[in-house]
C-alpha positions, 0 to 999 in steps of 0.5 A, spaced: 480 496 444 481 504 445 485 505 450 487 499 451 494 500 449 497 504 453 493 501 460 498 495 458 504 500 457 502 502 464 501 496 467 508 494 463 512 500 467 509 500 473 511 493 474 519 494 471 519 500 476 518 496 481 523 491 481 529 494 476 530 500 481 530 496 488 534 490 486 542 490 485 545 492 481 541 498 479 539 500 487 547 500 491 549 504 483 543 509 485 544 510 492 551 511 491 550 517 486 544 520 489 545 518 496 540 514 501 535 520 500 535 521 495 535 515 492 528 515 497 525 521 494 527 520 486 523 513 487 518 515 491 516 520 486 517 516 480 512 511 484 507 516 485 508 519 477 507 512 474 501 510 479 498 517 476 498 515 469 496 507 471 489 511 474 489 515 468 489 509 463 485 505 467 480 511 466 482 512 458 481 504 457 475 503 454 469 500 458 468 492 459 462 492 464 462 486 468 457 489 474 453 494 474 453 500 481 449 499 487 448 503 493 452 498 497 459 497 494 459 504 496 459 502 503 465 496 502 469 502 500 468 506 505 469 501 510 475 497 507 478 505 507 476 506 514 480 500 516 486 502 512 486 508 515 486 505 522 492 501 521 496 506 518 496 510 524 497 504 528 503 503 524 506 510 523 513 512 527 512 505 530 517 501 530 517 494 525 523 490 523 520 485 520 517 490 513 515 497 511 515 502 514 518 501 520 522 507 526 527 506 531 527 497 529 532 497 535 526 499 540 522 493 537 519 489 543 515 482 542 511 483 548 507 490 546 508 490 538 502 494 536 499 493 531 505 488 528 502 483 533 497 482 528 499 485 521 507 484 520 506 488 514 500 494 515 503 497 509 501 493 505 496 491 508 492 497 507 493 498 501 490 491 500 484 493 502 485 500 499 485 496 492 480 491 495 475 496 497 475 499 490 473 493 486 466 493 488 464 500 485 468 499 480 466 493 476 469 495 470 475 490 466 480 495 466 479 498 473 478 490 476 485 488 473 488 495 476 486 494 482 485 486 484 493 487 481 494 491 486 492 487 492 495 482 488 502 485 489 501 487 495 500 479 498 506 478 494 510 483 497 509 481 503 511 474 502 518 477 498 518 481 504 518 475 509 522 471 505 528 477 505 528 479 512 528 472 515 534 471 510 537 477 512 536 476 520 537 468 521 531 463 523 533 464 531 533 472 530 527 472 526 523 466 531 526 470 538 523 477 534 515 474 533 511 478 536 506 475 541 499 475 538 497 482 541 495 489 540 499 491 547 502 497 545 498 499 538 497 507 540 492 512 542 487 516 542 490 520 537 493 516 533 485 513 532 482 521 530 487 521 525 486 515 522 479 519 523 482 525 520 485 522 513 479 519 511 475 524 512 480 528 508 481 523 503 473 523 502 473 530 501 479 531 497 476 525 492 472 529 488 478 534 487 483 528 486 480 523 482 474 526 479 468 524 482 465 524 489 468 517 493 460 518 496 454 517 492 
C-alpha cells in the first residue's frame, strides 16, 4: 500500500526515540556531555522533528476510510480540546511530584493539590484527549492508528510514570504525598482565559500548521 512504509518507519522511530534516549545507559551518557539542558532541548527538538514526520506520514499513507465526516465529530475535537487546554493551564508552573511537568515539587501540599487532586498526570492526560478528539473526524486507518496510538502511549506513561515514582519515593513517602480528592488550590482566573487564549490560537493557527481548517 503507497505510503504505507514509510508511515511504519515513522512509527518505528517515533517509538525507539522515546525509550533509548531517556533510559540508561544512553540518558546519564547524554547529560553528561550535553548537560541537564541540553539534554532537555536536544530531545525535546528531536521529539518534535519525529512528531512532524509521523503527522506527515500518517497524510502520505494512503486512504483506508473506516467512517466518513460528520458535522458532529467536529465538535468531540472542539470540546475534547478545550478540556486539554484547560488542564494544561491548571498544571503549568504548579507544583506536581508525582509526574510531568512539575515546578517547585518541594512546595507540593496534599490538601490544596490543584488540578493533581483529580489528575496526577495533566500532561498526559491532555494529550490523551488531544488524541482522542482527533479520531472521530479523522476516520481514516492511518490517522486512527496514529492517533489511538497516542492515547495509548500516553495510558502507559502514566502507569510506567506511577510505577517510577512510587519506586523512587518508598510506599510511605508516596501514600502520605496522595493528594486529597480536591481542586483546592487549582489557579485562577487567568490561568482559565489562557486556556481560552491557546485554543483560540491553535484554531487559528491549524490552518497554517496542519493544512486544513480545525472548524468546517
Amino acid at each position: 500500500m503507497a505510503g504505507w512504509g514509510e508511515y511504519a518507519a515513522a512509527w518505528a522511530v517515533f517509538l525507539l526515540t522515546h525509550a533509548i534516549p531517556v533510559r540508561p545507559p544512553a540518558r546519564p551518557l547524554l547529560v553528561a556531555r550535553l548537560g541537564a539542558a541540553g539534554f532537555g532541548l536536544a530531545y525535546s527538538l528531536l521529539s518534535v522533528a519525529v512528531l512532524a514526520w509521523l503527522i506527515g506520514a500518517a497524510a502520505r499513507a494512503r486512504h483506508v476510510d473506516l467512517w466518513p465526516r460528520a458535522e458532529w465529530q467536529n465538535h468531540v475535537t472542539l470540546l475534547a480540546m478545550a478540556v486539554a487546554c484547560l488542564i494544561l493551564a491548571l498544571a503549568v508552573g504548579r507544583p506536581n511530584p508525582f509526574s510531568l511537568g512539575g515546578a517547585r515539587n518541594d512546595r507540593f501540599d496534599p490538601a490544596r493539590p490543584g488540578i493533581v487532586g483529580l489528575i496526577r498526570h495533566p500532561v498526559l492526560a491532555a494529550l490523551m484527549l488531544w488524541s482522542l478528539g482527533h479520531v472521530a473526524p479523522n476516520g481514516d486507518l492511518a490517522h486512527v492508528l496514529m492517533f489511538g496510538g497516542f492515547a495509548g502511549f500516553a495510558l502507559l506513561g502514566m502507569a510506567m510514570i506511577d510505577r517510577r515514582k512510587r519506586r523512587e519515593m518508598g510506599a510511605d513517602v508516596w501514600r502520605g504525598l496522595l493528594p486529597v480528592r480536591t481542586l483546592r488550590g487549582s489557579g485562577s482566573l487567568p490561568r482559565v482565559l489562557t486556556a481560552g487564549l491557546v485554543l483560540t490560537g491553535l484554531i487559528a493557527l491549524h490552518p497554517q500548521v496542519i493544512g486544513m481548517a480545525a472548524i468546517w
